[in-house]
C-alpha positions in Angstrom: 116.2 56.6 96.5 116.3 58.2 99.8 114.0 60.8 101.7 116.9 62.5 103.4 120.4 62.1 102.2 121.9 62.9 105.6 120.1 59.9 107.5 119.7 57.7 103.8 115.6 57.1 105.4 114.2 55.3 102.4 112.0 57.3 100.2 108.2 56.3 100.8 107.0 54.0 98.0 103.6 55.2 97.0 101.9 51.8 95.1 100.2 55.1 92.8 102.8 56.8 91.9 106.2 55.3 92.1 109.2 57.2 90.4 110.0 54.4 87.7 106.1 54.1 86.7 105.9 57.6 86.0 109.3 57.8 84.2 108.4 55.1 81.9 104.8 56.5 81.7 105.5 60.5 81.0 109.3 60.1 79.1 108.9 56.4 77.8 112.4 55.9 78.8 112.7 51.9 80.4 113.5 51.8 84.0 113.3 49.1 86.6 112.2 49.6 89.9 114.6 47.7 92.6 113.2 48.4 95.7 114.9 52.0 96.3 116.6 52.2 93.4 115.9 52.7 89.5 117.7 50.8 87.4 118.3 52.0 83.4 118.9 48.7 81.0 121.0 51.2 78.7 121.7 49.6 74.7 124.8 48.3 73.9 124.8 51.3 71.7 124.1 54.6 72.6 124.6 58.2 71.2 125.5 60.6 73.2 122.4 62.5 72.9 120.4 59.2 73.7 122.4 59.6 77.1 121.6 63.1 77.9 117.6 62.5 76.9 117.8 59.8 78.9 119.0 61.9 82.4 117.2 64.5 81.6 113.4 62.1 81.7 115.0 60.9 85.1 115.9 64.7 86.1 112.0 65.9 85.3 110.6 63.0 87.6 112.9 62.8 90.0 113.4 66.7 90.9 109.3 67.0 91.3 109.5 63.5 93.6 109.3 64.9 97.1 110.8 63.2 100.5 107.5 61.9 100.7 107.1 60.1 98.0 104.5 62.2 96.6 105.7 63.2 92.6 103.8 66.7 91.7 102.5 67.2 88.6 
C-alpha cells in the first residue's frame, strides 16, 4: 500500500488502525498484513459471489484509508 502512487512513498502504518485489522474487524473477511501489502488466503473453492464480497470488504476499507494512514469511519 502506498501514500502516493506517483512516488510509491509507503502508506503510514498506524499501530491503531491498520487497513487489514479493520478489514478483518468490520467485513470478517481474513487478510494478512505484509508489511505494505494485504494479503487474501482465498479457498481452494470459491463462488463467484464469494469473490466479489470479498473486493468489495477490501473496496469499503481501503477507499476511506487516507495517504495518511488514517481510515475514516
Amino acid at each position: 500500500m502506498v501514500a502516493d502512487r506517483d512516488t510509491r512513498a509507503p502508506l503510514p502504518m498506524l499501530p491503531e488502525r491498520m487497513p487489514h485489522d479493520v478489514i478483518r474487524r468490520e467485513t470478517g473477511v481474513i487478510v494478512r498484513d505484509s508489511a505494505h501489502s494485504i494479503v487474501l488466503p482465498p479457498p481452494l473453492v470459491m463462488t463467484e459471489a464469494e469473490a466479489k464480497e470479498t473486493v468489495g470488504a477490501l473496496r469499503s476499507v481501503l477507499a476511506r484509508t487516507r495517504p495518511t494512514g488514517e481510515i475514516s469511519d
